[in-house]
C-alpha positions in Angstrom: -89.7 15.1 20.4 -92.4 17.5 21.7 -90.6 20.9 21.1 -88.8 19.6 17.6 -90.0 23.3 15.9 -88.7 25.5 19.3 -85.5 23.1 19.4 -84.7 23.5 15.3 -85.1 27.4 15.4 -82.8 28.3 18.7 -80.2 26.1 16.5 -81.0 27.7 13.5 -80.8 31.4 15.2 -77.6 30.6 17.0 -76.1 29.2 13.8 -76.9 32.9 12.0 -76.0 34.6 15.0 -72.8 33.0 15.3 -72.5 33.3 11.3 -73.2 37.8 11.5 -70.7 37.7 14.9 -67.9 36.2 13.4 -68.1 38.2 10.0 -68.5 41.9 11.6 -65.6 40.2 14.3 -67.7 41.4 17.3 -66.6 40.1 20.4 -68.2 37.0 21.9 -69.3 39.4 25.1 -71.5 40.5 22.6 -73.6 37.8 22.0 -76.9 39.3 23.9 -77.2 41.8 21.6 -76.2 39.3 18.2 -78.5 37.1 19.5 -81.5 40.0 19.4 -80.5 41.5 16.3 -80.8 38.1 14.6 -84.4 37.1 16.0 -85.5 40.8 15.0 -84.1 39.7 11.8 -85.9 36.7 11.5 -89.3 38.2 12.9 -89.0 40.2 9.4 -88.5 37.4 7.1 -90.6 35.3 5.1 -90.9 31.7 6.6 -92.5 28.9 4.3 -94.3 27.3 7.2 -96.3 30.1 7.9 -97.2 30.0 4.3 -94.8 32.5 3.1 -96.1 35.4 5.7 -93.4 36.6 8.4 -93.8 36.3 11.9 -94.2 40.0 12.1 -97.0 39.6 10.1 -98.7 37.1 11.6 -98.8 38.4 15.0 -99.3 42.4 14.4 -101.6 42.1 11.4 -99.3 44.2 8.8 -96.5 43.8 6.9 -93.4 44.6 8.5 -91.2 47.8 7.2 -87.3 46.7 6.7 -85.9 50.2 5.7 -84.3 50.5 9.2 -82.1 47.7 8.8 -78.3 48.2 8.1 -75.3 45.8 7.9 -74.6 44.3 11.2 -71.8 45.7 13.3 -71.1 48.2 10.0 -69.8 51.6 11.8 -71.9 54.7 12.5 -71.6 58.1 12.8 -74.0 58.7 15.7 -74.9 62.4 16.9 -74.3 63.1 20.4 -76.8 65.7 22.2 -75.7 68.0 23.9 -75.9 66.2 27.5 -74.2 63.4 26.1 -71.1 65.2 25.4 -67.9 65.9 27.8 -68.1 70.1 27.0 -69.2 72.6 24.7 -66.2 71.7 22.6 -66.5 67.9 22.8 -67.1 66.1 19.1 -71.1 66.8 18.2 -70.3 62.6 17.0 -68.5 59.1 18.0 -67.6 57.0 15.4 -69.7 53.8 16.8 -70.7 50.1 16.0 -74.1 49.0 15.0 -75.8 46.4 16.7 -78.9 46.7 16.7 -82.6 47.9 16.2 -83.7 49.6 20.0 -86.5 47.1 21.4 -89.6 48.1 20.6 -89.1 51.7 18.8 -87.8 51.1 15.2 -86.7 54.7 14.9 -84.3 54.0 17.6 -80.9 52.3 17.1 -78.8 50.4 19.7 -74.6 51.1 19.1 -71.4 49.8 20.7 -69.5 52.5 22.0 -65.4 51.8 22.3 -65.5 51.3 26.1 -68.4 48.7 25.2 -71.0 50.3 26.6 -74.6 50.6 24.7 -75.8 53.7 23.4 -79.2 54.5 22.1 -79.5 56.8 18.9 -82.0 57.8 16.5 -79.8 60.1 14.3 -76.7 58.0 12.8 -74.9 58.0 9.6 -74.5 54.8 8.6 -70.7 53.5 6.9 -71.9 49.8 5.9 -68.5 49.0 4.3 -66.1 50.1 7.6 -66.7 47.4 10.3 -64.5 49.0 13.5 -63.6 45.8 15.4 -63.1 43.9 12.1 -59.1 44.1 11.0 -60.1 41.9 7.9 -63.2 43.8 7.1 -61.5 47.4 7.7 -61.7 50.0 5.3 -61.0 53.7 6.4 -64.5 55.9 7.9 -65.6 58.0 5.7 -65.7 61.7 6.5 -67.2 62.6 9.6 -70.6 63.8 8.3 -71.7 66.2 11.3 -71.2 69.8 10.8 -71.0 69.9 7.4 -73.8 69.5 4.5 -74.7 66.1 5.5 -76.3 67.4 8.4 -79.3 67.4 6.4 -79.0 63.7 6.6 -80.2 63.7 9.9 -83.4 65.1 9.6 -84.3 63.0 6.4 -86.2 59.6 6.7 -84.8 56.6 8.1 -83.9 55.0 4.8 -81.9 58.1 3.7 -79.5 57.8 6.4 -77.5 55.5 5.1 -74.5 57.0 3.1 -73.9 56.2 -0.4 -71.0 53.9 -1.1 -68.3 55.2 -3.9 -67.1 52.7 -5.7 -63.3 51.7 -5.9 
C-alpha cells in the first residue's frame, strides 16, 4: 500500500466528521463544511508521528492559537450589519448555527443560516449548550445579547465571546 498514511487519515477524518455531524444533528447536506471544520480541527492538534508537534506547526513555524474554537453546530447570536438586514427595523441579530472557522482569516466565522445558506461573521455570541437543528440536544437560547449590556461582548477578544454557561 503506497498511500497507507493519506488512506488511514481520510478514514480517520470522516469517522470524526461523521462522529461531530451526527451529535450537533446537522444535516448530511452539510458535510462540505463538517468535513472542513474537522481537518481545521485536526491541523490544530498534537499528532505523535510528527513527534508530538501539530500540523499547524510544522508547516507555519508557530504554534497554533485555539481560542477561536467553539462547539460544533452550538448556536450563535451573530450581528447583522446594517446592509445585511431587511430595514431599519429588522433584528440587529439571527439566531444562527456554527460551523465553522472562515478559510484563512481565524477572526472570521462561517454560520448556517435557517434557509441553509452560509453566512460569514466576525462578531457572534456564542450559546455552546443550545444546538438549533438538534431536538435531543435542545435547550432554550439564551437571551438575545444585542442591544443590551453584552454589546460590549462584541468588541472584546475572541476568547471572550463566548457566553458563560449557568449552571442548572
Amino acid at each position: 500500500m503506497q498511500n497507507g498514511h493519506t488512506k488511514h487519515l481520510g478514514c480517520t477524518l470522516m469517522d470524526k466528521a461523521e462522529s461531530m455531524q451526527h451529535q450537533a444533528c446537522i444535516p448530511d447536506s452539510w458535510w462540505e463544511v463538517v468535513f472542513a471544520h474537522t481537518t481545521h480541527i485536526y491541523n490544530h492538534t498534537l499528532v505523535a508521528r510528527l513527534q508530538w508537534c501539530t500540523p499547524h506547526k510544522m508547516l507555519k513555524g508557530e504554534m497554533p492559537n485555539i481560542d477561536h474554537l467553539c462547539v460544533f453546530g452550538c448556536g450563535a447570536f451573530v450581528y447583522l450589519p446594517a446592509m445585511a438586514r431587511a430595514n431599519k427595523m429588522a433584528p440587529k441579530s439571527e439566531l444562527m448555527t456554527y460551523v465553522s472557522v472562515a478559510s484563512g482569516n481565524e477572526c472570521n466565522f462561517l454560520f448556517m443560516r435557517s434557509t441553509n445558506a452560509v453566512f460569514t461573521a466576525a462578531h457572534a455570541v456564542f450559546d455552546e449548550r443550545h444546538f438549533l437543528c438538534c431536538p435531543k440536544n435542545r435547550h432554550e437560547p439564551l437571551e438575545n445579547p444585542f442591544g443590551s449590556t453584552y454589546m460590549a461582548l462584541l468588541m472584546s477578544p475572541v476568547s471572550d465571546r463566548t457566553v458563560p454557561l449557568s449552571p442548572y
